[in-house]
N, C-alpha and C positions, 0 to 999 in steps of 0.2 A: 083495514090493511095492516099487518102486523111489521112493527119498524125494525131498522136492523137495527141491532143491539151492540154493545161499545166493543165485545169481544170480534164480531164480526166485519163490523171498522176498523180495525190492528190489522188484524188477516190481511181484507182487506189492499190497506196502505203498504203493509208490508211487500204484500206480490205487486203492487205496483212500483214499489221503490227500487225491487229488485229486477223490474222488467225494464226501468230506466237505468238502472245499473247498466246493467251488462248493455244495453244498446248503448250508451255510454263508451264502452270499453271495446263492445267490439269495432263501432269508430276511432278509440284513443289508440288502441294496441298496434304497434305493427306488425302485419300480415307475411306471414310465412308464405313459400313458395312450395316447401317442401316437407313432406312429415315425414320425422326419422320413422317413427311410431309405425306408421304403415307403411315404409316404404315406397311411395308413389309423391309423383306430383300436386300438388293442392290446387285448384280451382282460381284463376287468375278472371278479375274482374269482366262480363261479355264486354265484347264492344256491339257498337249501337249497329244494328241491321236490319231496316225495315222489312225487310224479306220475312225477319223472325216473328215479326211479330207475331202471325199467323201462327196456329196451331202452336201453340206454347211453347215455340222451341224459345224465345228470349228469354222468356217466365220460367222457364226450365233453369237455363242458365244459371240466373238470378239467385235463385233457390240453392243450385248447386254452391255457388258459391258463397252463399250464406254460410250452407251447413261444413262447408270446410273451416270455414275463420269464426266460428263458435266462438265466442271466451272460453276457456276453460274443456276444448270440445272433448279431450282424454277422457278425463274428470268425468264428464256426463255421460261419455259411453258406457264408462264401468260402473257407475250408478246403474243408467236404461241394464247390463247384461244382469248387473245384478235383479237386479228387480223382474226382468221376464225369467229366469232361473228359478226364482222363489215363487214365480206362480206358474212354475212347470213345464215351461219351451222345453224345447229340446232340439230344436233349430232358431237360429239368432244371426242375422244379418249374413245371409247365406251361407253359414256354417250350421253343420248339426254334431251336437254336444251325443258323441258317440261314448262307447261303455269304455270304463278302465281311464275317463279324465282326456281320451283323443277328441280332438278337434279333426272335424274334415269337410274341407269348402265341396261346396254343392256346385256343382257343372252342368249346367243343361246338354242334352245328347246333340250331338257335333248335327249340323243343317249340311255342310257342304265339305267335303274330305277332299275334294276335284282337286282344291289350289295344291295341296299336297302332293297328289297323282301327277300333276303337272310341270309340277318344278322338279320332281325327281325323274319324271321323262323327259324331260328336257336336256337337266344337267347330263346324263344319260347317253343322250344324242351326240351331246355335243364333247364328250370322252369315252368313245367305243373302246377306248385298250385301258381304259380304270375302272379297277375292282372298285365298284360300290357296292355299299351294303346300307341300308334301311333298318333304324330300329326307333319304334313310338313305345314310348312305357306309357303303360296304365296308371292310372292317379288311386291315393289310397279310399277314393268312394268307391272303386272298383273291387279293388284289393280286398279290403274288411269291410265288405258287404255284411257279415256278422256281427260286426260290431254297432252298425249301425240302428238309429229310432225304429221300433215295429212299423210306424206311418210310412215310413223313406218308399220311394217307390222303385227304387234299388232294389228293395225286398220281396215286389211282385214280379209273378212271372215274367212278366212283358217291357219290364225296364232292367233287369237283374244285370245283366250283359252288355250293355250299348256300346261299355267302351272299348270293348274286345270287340264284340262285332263290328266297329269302326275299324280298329285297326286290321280285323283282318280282310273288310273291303276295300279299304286302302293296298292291303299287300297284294289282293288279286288283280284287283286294276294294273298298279307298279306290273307284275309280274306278266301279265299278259301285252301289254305295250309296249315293254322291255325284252320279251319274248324271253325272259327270266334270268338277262341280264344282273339285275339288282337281286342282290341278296337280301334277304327280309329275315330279321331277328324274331324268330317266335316266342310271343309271349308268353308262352308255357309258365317260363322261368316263374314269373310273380305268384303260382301258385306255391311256391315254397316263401313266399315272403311269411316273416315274423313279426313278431312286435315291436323288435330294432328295427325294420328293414324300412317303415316310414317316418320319420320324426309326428310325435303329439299335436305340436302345435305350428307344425308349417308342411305346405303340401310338396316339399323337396321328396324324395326318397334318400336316408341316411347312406352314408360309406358302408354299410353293410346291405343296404339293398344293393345299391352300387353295382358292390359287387358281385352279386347274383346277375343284373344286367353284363358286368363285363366278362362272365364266364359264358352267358349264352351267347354273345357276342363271337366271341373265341371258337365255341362251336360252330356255328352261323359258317363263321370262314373257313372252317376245316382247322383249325389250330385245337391241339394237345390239350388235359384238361392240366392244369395249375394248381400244383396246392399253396395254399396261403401260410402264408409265415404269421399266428395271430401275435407274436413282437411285432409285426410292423406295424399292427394296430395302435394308435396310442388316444387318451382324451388328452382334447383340446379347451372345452369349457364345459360346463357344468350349470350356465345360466342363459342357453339360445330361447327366445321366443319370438317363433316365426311369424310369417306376413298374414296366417290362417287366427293365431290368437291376435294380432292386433284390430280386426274385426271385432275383437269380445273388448280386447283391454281389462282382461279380468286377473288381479293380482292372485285371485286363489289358484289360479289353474297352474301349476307344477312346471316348471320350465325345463325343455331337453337340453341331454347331453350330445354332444361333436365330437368326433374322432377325424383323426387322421391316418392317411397310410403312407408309410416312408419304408422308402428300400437304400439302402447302407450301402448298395452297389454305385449309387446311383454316384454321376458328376454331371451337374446341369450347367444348363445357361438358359433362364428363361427371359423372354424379349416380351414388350409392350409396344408394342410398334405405336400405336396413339400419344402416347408419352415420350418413349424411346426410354423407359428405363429397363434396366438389366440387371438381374438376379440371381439367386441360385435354388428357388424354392417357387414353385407352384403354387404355395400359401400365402394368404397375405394377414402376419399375426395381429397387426392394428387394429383389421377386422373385428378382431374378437372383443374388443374395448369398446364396440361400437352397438345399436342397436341393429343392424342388418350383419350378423354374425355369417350367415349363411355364405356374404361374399367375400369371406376369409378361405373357400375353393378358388381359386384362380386367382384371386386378388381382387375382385372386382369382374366389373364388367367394362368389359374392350372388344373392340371390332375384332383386333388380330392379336393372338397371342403365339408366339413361337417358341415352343419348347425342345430343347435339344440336349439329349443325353451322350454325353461323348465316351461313356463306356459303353454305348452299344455302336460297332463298326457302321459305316456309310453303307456297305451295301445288307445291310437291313431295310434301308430304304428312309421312307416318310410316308406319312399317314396326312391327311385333311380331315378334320372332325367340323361337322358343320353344321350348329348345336343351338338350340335352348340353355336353359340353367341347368336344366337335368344333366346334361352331360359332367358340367364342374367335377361334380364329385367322382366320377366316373375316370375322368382320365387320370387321374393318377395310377391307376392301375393300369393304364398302357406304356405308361411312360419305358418302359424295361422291354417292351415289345420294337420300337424304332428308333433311329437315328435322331428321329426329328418328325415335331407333333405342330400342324399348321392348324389351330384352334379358332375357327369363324363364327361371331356370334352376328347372323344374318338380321339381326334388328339394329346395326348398326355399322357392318360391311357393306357399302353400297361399290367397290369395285369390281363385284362380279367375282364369282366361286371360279366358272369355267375357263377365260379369260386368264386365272392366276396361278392357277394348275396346270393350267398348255404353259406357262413362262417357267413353270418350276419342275424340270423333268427329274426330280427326287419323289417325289409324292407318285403312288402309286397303288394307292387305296385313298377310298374314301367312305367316313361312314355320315350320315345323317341321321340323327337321334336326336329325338320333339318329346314333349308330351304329348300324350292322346287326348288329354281331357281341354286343349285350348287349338284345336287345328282352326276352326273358326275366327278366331283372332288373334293368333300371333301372326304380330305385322313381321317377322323374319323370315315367314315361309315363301313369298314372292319372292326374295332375296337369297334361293337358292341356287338359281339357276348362275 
């Protein structure tokens, strides 16, 4: 039997000094709750439930919360991306490494569109004299279906479309139960999307997609088409990387640019009802100093934000937008359209949309705008009605 050799004992000693390391550290260190990095929650210790024990859900757990309180877990991500990159992926932790340096998170084809159908007939029901309109934007797996891996199965016949074909069985549903009540935004629009119109590395749609959304919008309601003032375009940073690169954590990957859009007409009062602070800008520039860049539209996330332009007269009325993140960037482009912009972000509005619209007889549309690529689980779509 041939012995190990002294080189192989280092080795070795080595990987084991380093496996008590870090077990070491990942006990010394203290545990974060929250990673700026990905913006989400990090994995809080299980608590003990016999119940779990069966079928792995403890052991699940367990795991999960290992692999969030890593030492070092940034660190080793962009090692692991680097490393499957150099032996050829082209998808890596549910993103596929598309042409031209985009990133774009992979979404499995939506199981159940109903809760959507539901909440928007609902709310519906319960305001026969409010103009609603419905609009789901397609995600960029949809969009640059060309850009993406030859493997992607986006690519074959039989997946190419799902997300458009979701949304438009969502509209027919909405519209046959509504008896065509509700207005429904056609996606048309996103086939003129460009290589601005989604950011690289996060699965927002940019202020120029935006605003492709808020012209078919416009049409949608019968409203005039607008030409854009490109002054009112301006950059805001030069270094965003979204929630889709923080999956990679790969410094090579080229970080997008943010614009904003400002109209010089404008005299606001923008409200945060969660806080009660009071502004004059729809932006929140701190944002931009921070790793979540993206929530320098609106300032953040809040239940209720109240935007009010008092150069446009009261009887233009008030609008209810009652929204995803997608919308963020999107309203500033209405703001010069009403009086007053009642902004609900229904994953955290639990007083009821319809309930606050019958109390507030200035609103007198309403639009609902989701992504397509998450009707499955965003928990804000119960919270329509």
């Amino acid at each position: 039997m041939e012995k190990t050799g002294f080189a192989e004992k280092i080795i070795m000693a080595l990987i084991l000094c380093a496996m008590g390391l870090l077990g070491v550290l990942f006990f010394v260190l203290p545990k974060k709750t929250f990673s700026e990095n990905e913006n989400r929650n990090l994995a809080a210790f299980p608590e003990w439930k016999t119940e779990e024990l069966t079928g792995g859900v403890y052991t699940g757990k367990i795991e999960e919360y290992l692999a969030d309180h890593f030492p070092a877990r940034d660190a080793w991500m962009m090692l692991a991306t680097e490393a499957d990159r150099l032996s050829g992926k082209s998808e890596i932790n549910g993103v596929y490494l598309a042409e031209g340096g985009r990133l774009i998170d992979i979404y499995e084809k939506t199981k159940d569109s109903g809760r959507m159908v539901n909440s928007v007939v609902r709310l519906s029901e319960a305001l026969p004299e409010t103009n609603i309109a419905l609009m789901l934007v397609p995600g960029a797996q949809q969009v640059y279906q060309d850009l993406l891996p030859a493997f992607a199965p986006e690519k074959t016949q039989e997946e190419t479309a799902w997300q458009r074909e979701t949304i438009e069985e969502v509209y027919r549903a909405v519209e046959e139960q509504t008896e065509g009540t509700v207005v429904t935004v056609d996606p048309a629009w996103s086939e003129k999307a460009e290589e601005s119109s989604y950011y690289r590395t996060d699965h927002h749609w940019t202020i120029r997609g935006a605003r492709l959304g808020y012209d078919a919008w416009r049409a949608a309601t019968g409203r005039p088409e607008e030409a854009l003032r490109e002054e009112s375009i301006s950059l805001v940073s030069d270094s965003f990387r979204g929630t889709t690169w923080s999956k990679l954590n790969d410094p090579l990957i080229a970080p997008d640019t943010m614009h904003s859009y400002w109209d010089d007409t404008w005299d606001l009062s923008v409200t945060f009802t969660d806080t009660g602070e009071e502004t004059d800008t729809p932006y929140g520039e701190e944002w931009l100093t921070k790793k979540d860049k993206y929530a320098y539209y609106l300032n953040g996330l809040h239940p209720l934000v109240i935007i009010e332009n008092r150069a446009v007269p009261e009887e233009q009325g008030a609008i209810a937008v009652v929204k995803d993140s997608y919308a963020n960037s999107m309203i500033p482009y209405m703001i010069s359209d009403f009086h007053r912009i009642y902004v609900f972000d229904t994953r955290y509005w639990r007083q009821g949309i319809s309930s606050y619209v019958q109390e507030h007889p200035d609103i007198t549309e309403i639009l609902i705008l989701y992504s397509a690529t998450m009707l499955d689980t965003d928990a804000g779509i119960g919270g329509i009605f």
